[in-house]
The first five atom37 places (N, CA, C, CB, O) and aatype in JSON, in Angstrom:
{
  "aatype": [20, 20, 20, 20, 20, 20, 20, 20, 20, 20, 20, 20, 20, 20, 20, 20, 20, 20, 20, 20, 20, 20, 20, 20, 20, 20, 20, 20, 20, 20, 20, 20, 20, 20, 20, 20, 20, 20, 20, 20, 20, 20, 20, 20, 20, 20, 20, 20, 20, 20, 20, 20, 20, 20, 20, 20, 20, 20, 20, 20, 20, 20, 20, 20, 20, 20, 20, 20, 20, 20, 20, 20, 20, 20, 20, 20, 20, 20, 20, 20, 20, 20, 20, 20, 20, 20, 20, 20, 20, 20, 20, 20, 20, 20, 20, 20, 20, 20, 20, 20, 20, 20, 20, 20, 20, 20, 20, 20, 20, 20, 20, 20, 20],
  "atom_mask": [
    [1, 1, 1, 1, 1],
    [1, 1, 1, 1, 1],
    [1, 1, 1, 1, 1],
    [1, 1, 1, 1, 1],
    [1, 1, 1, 1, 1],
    [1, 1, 1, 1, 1],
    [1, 1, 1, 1, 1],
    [1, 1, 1, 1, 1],
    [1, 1, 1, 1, 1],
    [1, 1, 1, 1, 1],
    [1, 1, 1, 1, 1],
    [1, 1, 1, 1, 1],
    [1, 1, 1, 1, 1],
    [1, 1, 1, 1, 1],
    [1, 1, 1, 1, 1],
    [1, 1, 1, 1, 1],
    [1, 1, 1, 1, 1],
    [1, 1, 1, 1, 1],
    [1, 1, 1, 1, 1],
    [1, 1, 1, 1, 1],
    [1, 1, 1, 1, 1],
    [1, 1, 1, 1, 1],
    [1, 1, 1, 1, 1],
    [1, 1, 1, 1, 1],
    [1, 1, 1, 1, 1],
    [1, 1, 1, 1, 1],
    [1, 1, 1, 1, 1],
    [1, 1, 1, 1, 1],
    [1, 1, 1, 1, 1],
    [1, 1, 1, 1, 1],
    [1, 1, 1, 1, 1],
    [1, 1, 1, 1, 1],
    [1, 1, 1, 1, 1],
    [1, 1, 1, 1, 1],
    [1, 1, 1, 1, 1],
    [1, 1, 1, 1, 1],
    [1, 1, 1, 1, 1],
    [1, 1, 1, 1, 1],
    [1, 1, 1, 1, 1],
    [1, 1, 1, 1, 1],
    [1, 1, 1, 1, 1],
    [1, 1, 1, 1, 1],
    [1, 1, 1, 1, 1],
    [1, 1, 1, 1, 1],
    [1, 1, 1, 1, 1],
    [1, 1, 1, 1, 1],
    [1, 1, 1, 1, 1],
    [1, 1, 1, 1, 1],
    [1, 1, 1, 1, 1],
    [1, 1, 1, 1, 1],
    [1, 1, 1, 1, 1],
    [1, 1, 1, 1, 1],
    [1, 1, 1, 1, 1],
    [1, 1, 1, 1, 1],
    [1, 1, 1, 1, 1],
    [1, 1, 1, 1, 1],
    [1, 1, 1, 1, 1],
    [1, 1, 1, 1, 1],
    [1, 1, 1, 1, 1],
    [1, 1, 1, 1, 1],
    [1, 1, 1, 1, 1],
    [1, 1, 1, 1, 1],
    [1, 1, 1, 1, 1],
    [1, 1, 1, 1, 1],
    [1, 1, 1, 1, 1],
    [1, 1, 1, 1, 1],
    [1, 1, 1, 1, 1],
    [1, 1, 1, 1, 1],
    [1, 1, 1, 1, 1],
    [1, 1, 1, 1, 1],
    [1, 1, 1, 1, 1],
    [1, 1, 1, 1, 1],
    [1, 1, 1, 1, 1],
    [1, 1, 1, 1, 1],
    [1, 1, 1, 1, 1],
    [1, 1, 1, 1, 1],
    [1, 1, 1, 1, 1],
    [1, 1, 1, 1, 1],
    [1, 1, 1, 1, 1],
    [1, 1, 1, 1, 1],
    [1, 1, 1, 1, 1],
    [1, 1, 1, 1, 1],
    [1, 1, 1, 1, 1],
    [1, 1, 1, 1, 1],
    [1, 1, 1, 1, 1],
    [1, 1, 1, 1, 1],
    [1, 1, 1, 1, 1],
    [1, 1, 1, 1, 1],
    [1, 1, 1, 1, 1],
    [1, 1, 1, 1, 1],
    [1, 1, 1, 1, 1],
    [1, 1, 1, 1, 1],
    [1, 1, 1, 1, 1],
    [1, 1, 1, 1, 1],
    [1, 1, 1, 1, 1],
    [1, 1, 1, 1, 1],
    [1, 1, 1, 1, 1],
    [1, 1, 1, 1, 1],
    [1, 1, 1, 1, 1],
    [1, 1, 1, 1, 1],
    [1, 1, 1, 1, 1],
    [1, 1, 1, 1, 1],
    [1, 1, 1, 1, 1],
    [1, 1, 1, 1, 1],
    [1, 1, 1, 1, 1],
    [1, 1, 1, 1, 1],
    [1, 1, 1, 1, 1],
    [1, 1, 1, 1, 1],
    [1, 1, 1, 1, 1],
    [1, 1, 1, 1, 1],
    [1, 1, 1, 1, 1],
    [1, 1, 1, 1, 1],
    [1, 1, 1, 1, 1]
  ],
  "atom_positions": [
    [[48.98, -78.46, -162.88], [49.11, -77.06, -162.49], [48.13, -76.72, -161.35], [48.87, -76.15, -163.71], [48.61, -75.86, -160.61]],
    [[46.76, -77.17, -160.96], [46.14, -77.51, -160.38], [46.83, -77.33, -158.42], [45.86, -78.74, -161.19], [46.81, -76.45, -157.56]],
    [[47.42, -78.87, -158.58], [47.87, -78.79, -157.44], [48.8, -77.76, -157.47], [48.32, -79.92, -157.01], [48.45, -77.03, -156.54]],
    [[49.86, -77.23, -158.03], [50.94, -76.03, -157.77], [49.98, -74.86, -157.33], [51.94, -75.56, -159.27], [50.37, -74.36, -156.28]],
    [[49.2, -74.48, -157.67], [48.0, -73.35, -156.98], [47.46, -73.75, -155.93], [46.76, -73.02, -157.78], [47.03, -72.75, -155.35]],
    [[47.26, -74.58, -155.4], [46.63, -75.19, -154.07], [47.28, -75.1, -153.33], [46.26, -76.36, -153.92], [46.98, -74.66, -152.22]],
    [[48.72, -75.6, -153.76], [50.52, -75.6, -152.68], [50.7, -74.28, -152.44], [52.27, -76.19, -153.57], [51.39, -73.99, -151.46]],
    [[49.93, -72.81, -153.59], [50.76, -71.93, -153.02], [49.63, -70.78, -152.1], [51.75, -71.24, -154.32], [49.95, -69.73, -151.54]],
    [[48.22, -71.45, -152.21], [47.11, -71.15, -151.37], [47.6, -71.49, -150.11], [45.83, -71.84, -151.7], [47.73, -70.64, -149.23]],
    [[47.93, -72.82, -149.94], [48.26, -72.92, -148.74], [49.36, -72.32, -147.83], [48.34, -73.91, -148.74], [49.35, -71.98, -146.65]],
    [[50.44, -72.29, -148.9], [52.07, -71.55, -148.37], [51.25, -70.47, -147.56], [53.43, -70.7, -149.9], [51.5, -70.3, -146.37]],
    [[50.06, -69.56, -148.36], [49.87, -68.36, -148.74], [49.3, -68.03, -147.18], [48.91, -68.15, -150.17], [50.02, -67.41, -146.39]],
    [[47.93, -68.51, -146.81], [47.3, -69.24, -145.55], [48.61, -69.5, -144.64], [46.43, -70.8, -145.99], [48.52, -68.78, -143.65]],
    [[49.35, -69.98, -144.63], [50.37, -69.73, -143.6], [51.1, -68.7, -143.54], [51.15, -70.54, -143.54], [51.42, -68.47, -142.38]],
    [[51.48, -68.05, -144.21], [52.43, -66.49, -144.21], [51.28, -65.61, -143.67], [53.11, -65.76, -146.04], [51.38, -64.74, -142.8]],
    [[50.47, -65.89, -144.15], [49.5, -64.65, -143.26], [49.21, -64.28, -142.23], [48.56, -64.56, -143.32], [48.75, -63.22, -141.79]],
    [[49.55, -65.45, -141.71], [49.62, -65.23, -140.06], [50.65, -64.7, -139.3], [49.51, -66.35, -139.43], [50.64, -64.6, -138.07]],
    [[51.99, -64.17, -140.46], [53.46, -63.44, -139.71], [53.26, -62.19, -140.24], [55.17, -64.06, -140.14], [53.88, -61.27, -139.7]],
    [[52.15, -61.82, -141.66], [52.19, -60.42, -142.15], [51.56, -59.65, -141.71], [51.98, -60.21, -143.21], [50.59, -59.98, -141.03]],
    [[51.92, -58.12, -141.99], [51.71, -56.77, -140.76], [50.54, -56.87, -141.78], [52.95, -54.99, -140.45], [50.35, -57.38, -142.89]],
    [[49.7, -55.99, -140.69], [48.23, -55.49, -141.69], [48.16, -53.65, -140.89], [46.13, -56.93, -141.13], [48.85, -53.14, -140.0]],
    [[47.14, -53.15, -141.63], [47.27, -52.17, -140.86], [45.2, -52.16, -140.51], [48.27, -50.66, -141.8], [44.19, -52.45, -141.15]],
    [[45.56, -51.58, -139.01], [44.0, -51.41, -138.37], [43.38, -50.27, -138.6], [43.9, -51.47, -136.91], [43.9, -49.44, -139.35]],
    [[41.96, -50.01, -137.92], [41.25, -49.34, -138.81], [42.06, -47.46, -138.51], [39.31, -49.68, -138.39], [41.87, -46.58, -139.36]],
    [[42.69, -47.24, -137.56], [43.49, -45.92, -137.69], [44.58, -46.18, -138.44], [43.95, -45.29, -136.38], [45.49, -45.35, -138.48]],
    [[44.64, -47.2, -139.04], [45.95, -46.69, -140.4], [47.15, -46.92, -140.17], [46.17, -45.14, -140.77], [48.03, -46.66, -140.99]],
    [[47.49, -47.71, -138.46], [48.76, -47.73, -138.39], [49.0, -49.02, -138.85], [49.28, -47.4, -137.15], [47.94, -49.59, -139.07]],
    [[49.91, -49.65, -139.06], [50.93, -51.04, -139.4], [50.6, -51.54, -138.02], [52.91, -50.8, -139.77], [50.51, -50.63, -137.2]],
    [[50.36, -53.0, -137.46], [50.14, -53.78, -136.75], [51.27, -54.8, -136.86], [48.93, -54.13, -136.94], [51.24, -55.7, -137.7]],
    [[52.57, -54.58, -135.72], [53.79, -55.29, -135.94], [53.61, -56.76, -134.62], [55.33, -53.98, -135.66], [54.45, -57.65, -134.44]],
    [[52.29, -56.6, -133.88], [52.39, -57.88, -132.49], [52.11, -58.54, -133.65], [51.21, -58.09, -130.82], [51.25, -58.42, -134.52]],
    [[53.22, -59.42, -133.42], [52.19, -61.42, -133.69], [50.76, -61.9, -133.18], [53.05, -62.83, -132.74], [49.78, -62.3, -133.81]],
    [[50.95, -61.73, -132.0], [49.77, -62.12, -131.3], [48.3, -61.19, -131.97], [50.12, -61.78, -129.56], [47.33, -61.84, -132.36]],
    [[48.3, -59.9, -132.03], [47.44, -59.05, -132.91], [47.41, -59.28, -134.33], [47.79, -57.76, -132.77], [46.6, -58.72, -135.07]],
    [[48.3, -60.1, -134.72], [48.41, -60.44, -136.31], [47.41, -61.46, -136.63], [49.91, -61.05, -136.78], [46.44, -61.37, -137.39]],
    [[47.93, -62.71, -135.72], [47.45, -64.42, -135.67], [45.72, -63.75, -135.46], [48.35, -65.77, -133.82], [44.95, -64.31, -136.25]],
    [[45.07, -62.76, -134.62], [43.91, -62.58, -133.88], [43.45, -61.72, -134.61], [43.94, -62.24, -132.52], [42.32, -61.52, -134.18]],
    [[43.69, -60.85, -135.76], [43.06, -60.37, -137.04], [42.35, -61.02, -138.29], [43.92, -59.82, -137.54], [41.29, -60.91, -138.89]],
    [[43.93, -62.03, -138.38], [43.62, -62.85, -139.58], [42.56, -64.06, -139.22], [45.04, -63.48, -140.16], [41.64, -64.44, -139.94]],
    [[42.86, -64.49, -138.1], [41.95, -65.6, -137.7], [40.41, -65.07, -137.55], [42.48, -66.23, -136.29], [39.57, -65.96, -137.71]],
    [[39.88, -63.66, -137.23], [38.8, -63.24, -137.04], [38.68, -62.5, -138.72], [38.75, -62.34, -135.59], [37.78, -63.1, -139.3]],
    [[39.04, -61.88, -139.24], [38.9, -61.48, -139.8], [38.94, -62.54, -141.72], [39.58, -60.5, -139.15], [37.98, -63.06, -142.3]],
    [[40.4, -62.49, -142.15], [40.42, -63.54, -143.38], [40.72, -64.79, -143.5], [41.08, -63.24, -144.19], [40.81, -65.28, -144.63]],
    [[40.85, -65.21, -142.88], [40.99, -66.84, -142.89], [40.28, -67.77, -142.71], [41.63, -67.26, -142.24], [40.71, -68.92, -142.6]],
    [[38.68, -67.34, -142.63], [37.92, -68.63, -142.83], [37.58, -68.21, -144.56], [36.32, -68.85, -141.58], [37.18, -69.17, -145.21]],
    [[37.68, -67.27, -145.11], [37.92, -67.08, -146.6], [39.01, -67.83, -147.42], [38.22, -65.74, -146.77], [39.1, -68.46, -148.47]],
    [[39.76, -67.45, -146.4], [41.22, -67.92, -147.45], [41.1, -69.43, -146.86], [43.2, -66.95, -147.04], [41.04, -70.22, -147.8]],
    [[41.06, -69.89, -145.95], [40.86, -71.67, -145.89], [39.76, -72.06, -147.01], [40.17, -72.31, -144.15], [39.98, -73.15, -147.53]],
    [[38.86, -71.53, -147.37], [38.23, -71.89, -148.13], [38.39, -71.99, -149.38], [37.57, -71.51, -147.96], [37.76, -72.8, -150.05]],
    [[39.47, -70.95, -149.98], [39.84, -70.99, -150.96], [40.61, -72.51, -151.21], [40.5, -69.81, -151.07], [40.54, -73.44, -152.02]],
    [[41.53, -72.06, -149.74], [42.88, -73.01, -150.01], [42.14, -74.56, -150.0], [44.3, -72.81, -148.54], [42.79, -75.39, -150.62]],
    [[40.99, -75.01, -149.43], [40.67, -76.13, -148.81], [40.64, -77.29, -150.25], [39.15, -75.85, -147.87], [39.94, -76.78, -151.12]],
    [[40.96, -78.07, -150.49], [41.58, -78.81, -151.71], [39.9, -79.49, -152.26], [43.08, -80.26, -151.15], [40.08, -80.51, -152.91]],
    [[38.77, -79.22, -152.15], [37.64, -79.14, -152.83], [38.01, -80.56, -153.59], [37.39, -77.69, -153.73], [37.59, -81.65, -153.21]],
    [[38.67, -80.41, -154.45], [38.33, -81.35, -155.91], [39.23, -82.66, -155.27], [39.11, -80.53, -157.84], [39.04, -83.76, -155.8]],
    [[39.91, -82.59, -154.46], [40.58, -83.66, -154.3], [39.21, -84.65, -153.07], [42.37, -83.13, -153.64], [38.88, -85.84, -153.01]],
    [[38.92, -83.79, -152.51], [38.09, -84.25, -151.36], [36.63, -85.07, -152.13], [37.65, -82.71, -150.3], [35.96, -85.98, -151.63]],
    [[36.43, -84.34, -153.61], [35.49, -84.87, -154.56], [35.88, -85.97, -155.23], [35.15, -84.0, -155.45], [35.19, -86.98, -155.31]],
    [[37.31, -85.77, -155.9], [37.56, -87.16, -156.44], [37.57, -88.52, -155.61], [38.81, -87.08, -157.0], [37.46, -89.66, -156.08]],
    [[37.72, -88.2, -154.44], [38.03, -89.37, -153.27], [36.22, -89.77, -152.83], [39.2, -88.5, -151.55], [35.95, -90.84, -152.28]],
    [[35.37, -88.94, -153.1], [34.01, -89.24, -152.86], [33.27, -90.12, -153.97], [33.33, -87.95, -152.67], [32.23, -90.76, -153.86]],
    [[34.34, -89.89, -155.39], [34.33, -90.23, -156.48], [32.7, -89.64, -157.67], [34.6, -91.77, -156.12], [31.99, -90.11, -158.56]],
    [[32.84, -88.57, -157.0], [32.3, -87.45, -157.79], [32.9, -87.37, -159.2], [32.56, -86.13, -157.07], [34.07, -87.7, -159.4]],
    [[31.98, -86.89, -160.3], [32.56, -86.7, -161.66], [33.73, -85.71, -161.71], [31.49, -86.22, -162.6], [34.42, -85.37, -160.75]],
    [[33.86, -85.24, -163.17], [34.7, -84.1, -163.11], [33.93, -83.08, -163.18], [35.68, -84.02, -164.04], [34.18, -82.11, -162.46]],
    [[32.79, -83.04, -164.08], [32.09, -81.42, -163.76], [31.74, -81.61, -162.12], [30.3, -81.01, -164.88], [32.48, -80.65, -161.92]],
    [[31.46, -81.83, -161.3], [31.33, -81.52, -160.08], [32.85, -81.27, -159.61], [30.54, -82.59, -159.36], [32.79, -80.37, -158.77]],
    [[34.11, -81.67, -159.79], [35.17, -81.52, -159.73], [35.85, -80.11, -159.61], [35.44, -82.15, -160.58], [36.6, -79.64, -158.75]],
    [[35.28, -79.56, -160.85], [35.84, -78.27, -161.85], [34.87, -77.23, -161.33], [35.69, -78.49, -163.77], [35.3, -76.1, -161.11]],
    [[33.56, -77.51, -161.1], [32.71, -76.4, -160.3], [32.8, -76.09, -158.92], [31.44, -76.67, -160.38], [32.29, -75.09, -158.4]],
    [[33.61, -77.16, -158.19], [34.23, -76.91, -156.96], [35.83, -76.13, -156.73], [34.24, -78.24, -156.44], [36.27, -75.59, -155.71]],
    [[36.49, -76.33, -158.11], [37.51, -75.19, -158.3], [37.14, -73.63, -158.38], [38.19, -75.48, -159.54], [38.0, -72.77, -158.19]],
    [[36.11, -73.38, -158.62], [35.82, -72.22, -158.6], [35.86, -71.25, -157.65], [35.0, -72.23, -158.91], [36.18, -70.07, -157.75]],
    [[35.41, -72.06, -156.47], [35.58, -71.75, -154.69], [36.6, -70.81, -154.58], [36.08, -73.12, -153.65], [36.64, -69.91, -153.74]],
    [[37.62, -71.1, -155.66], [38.94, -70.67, -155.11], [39.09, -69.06, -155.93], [40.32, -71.98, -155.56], [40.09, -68.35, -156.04]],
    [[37.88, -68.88, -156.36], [37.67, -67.57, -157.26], [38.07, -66.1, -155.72], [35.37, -67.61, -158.12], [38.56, -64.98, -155.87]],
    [[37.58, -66.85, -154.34], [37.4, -65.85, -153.32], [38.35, -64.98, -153.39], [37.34, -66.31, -152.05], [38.19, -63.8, -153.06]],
    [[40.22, -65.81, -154.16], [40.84, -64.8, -153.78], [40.86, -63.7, -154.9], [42.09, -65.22, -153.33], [41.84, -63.04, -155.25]],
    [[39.81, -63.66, -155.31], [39.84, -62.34, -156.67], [39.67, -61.24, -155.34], [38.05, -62.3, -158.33], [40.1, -60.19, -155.83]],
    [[39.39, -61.03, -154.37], [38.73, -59.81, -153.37], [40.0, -59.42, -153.17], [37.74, -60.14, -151.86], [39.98, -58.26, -152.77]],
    [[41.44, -59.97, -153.28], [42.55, -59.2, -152.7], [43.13, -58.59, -154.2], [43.75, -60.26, -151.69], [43.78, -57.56, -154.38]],
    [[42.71, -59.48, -155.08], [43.19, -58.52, -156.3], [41.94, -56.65, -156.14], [42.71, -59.83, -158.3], [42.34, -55.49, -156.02]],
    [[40.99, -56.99, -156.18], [39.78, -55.81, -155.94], [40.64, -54.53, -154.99], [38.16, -56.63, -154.82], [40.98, -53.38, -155.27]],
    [[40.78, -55.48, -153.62], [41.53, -54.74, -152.63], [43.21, -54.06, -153.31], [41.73, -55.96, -151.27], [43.54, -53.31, -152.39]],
    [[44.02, -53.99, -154.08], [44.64, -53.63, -154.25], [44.2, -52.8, -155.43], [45.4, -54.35, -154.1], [44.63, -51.66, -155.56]],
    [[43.47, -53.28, -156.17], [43.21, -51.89, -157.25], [42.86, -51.2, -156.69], [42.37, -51.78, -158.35], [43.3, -50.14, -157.14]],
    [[41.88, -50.9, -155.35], [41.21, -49.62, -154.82], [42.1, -48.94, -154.1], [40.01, -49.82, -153.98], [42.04, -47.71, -154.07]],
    [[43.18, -49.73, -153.33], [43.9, -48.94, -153.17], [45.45, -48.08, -154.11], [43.98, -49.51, -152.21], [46.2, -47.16, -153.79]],
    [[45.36, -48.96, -155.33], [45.65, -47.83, -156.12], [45.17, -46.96, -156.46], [45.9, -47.93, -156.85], [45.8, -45.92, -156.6]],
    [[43.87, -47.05, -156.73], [43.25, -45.76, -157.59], [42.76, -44.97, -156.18], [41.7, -46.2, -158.93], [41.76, -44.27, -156.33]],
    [[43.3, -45.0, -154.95], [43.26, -44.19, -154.29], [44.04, -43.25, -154.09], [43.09, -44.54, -153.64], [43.84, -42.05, -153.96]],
    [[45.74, -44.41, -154.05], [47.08, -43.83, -154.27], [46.56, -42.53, -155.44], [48.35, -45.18, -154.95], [46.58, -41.33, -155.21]],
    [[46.18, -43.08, -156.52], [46.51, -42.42, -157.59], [45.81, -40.89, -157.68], [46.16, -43.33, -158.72], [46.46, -39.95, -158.14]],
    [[44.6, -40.73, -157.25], [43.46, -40.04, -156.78], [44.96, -39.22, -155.77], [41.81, -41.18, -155.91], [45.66, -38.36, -156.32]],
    [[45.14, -39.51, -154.83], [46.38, -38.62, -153.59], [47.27, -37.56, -154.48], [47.83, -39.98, -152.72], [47.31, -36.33, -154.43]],
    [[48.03, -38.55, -155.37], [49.02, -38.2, -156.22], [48.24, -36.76, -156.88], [49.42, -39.55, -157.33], [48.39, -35.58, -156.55]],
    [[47.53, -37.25, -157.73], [47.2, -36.32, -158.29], [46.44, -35.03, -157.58], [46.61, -36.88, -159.16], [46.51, -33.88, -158.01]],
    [[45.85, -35.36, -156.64], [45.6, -34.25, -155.32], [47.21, -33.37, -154.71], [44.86, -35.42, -153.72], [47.35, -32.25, -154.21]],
    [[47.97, -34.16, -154.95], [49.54, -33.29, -154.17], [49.66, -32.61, -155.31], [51.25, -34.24, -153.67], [49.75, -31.41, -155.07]],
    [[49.73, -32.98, -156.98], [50.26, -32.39, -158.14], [49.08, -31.29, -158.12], [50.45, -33.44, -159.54], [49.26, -30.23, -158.71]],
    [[48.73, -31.37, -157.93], [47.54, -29.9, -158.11], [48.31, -29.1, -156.97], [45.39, -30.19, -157.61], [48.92, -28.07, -157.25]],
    [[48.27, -29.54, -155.87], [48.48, -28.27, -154.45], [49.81, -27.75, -154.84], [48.6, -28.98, -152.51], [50.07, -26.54, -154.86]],
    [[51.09, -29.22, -155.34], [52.1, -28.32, -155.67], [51.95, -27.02, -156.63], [53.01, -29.1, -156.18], [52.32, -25.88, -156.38]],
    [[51.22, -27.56, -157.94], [51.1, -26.77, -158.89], [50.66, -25.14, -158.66], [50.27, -27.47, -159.64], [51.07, -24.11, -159.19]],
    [[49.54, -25.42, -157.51], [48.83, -24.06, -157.56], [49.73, -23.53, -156.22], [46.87, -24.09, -157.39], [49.65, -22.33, -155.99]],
    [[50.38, -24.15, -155.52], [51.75, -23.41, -154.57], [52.76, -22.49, -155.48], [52.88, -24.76, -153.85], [53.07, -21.34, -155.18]],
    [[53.19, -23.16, -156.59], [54.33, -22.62, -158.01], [53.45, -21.77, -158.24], [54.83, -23.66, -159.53], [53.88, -20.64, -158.03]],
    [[51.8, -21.79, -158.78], [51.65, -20.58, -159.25], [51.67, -19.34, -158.4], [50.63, -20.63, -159.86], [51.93, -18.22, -158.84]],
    [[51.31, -19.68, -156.86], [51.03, -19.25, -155.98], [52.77, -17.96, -155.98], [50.58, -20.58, -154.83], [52.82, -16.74, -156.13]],
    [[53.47, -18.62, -155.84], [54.89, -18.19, -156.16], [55.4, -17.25, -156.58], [55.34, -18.7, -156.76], [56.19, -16.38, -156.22]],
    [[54.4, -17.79, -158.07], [55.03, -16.9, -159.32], [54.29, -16.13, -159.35], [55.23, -17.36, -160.69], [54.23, -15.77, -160.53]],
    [[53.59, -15.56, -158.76], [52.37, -14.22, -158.94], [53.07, -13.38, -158.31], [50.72, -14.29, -158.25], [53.3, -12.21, -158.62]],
    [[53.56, -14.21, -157.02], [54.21, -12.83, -155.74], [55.4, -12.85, -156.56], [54.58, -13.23, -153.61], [56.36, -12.12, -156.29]]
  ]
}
């Protein structure tokens, strides 16, 4: 199972370089060329690191397995995009509930006049 997570680090490391991101004014970033020159400056010496096959490069040095298994860990980096999506839910969610108030006090606003 090991390698199937490594295969899809890597898939992963390559799609990233065709997906939109958005810059720091908030818009969607659709150039390639601005895509490839984000990710490359910005996440991909992270995510190579994740993806970079550590334990295989150890077994071939003929390192044990606890040195093996403590070099899988490396690949913990991509917990920061799980992080990155909860915050931006509980931002979403924080919005939401900011519109349900304005609607709310608009209706009451309404119903007074």
């Amino acid at each position: 199972i090991c390698y199937v997570v490594d295969a899809f680090l890597v898939i992963r490391v390559l799609m990233r370089f065709f997906v939109t991101h958005e810059n720091e004014k908030h818009a969607t970033v659709h150039d390639p060329r601005a895509i490839r020159a984000y990710y490359l400056s910005h996440e991909f010496p992270a995510d190579l690191a994740a993806a970079w096959p550590h334990d295989l490069v150890a077994l071939a040095l003929g390192n044990g397995t606890m040195a093996v298994m403590a070099l899988r860990t490396i690949k913990l980096i991509n917990v920061r995009y799980v992080i990155r999506e909860y915050r931006n839910f509980e931002s979403r969610k924080s919005d939401d509930s900011l519109l349900v108030g304005l609607v709310q006090y608009i209706l009451l606003v309404l119903a007074v006049v």
